[in-house]
C-alpha positions in Angstrom: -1.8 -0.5 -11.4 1.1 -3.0 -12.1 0.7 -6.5 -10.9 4.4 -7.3 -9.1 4.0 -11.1 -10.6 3.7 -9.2 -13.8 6.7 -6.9 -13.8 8.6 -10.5 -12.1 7.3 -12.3 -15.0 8.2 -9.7 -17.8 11.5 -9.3 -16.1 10.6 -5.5 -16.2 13.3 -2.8 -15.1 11.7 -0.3 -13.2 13.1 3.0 -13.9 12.6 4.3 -10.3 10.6 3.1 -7.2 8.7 5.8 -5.5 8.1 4.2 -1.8 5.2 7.1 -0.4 5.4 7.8 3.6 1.8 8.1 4.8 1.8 9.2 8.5 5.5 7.4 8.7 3.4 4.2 9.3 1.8 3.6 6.4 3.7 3.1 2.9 2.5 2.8 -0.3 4.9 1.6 -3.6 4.8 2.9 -7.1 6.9 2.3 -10.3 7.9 4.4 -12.6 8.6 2.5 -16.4 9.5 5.1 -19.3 7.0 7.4 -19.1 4.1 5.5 -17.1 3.6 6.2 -13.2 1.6 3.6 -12.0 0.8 1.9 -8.0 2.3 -1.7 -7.9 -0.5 -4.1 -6.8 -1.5 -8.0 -5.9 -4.7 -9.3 -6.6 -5.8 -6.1 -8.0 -5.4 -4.0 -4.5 -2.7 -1.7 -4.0 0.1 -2.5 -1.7 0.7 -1.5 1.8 3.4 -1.5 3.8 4.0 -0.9 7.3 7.8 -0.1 7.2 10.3 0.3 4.6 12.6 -2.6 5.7 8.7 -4.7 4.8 8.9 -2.9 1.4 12.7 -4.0 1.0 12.2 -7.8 1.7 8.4 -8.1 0.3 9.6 -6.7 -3.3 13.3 -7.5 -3.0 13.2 -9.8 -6.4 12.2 -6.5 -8.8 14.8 -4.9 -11.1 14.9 -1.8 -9.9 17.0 1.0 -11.0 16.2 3.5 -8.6 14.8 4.1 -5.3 13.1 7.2 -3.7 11.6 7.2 -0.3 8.7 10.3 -0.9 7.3 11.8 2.5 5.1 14.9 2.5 5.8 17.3 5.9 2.5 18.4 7.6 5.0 20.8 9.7 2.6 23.9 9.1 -0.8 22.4 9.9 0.9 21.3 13.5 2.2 24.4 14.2 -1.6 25.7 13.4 -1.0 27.9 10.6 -2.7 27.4 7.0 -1.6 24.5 5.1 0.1 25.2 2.0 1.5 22.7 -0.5 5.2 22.5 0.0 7.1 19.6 -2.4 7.8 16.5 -1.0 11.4 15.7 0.2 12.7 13.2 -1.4 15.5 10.9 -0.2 17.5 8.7 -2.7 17.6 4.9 -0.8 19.8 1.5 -1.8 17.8 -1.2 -2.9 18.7 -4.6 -2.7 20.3 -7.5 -5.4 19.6 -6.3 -8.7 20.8 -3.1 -9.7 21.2 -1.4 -13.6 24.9 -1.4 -14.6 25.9 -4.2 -11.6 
């Protein structure tokens, strides 16, 4: 896990912010620096987020290069057939003040 104070503190750029849709009610945050993939954290427990306007103003101050809302489809299980691991869409999203090459 990376501590957000940390990453603030460091003045880390974060090569791309993976925001993960849970349910589309639940959202968890991780960060992606050079090769490392790791969930961004406070006090040692993993963030949560209950939309992704909260994730927008709660982590705002990061230097972040890129964002990527991630949301898995349980389409097949609804419609009662076998579940079956389909990628994730992926969705490219702005980010707010700091951005690489602004």
């Amino acid at each position: 896990m990376w501590e957000t104070q940390t990453l603030l503190q460091q003045h880390t750029i974060i090569d791309t912010l993976l925001i993960h849709s849970h349910d589309m009610s639940l959202y968890t945050v991780e960060a992606e620096v050079g090769d490392e993939h790791r969930p961004l954290a406070e006090g040692g427990k993993v963030l949560k987020f209950r939309s992704i306007e909260h994730v927008r103003e709660r982590l705002a101050a990061l230097k972040v290069s890129r964002c990527v809302l991630v949301q898995y489809s349980p389409y097949q299980e609804m419609v009662g057939q076998a579940a079956q691991t389909a990628p994730p869409m992926e969705l490219e999203l702005s980010w707010p003040g700091w951005q690489a090459g602004a």
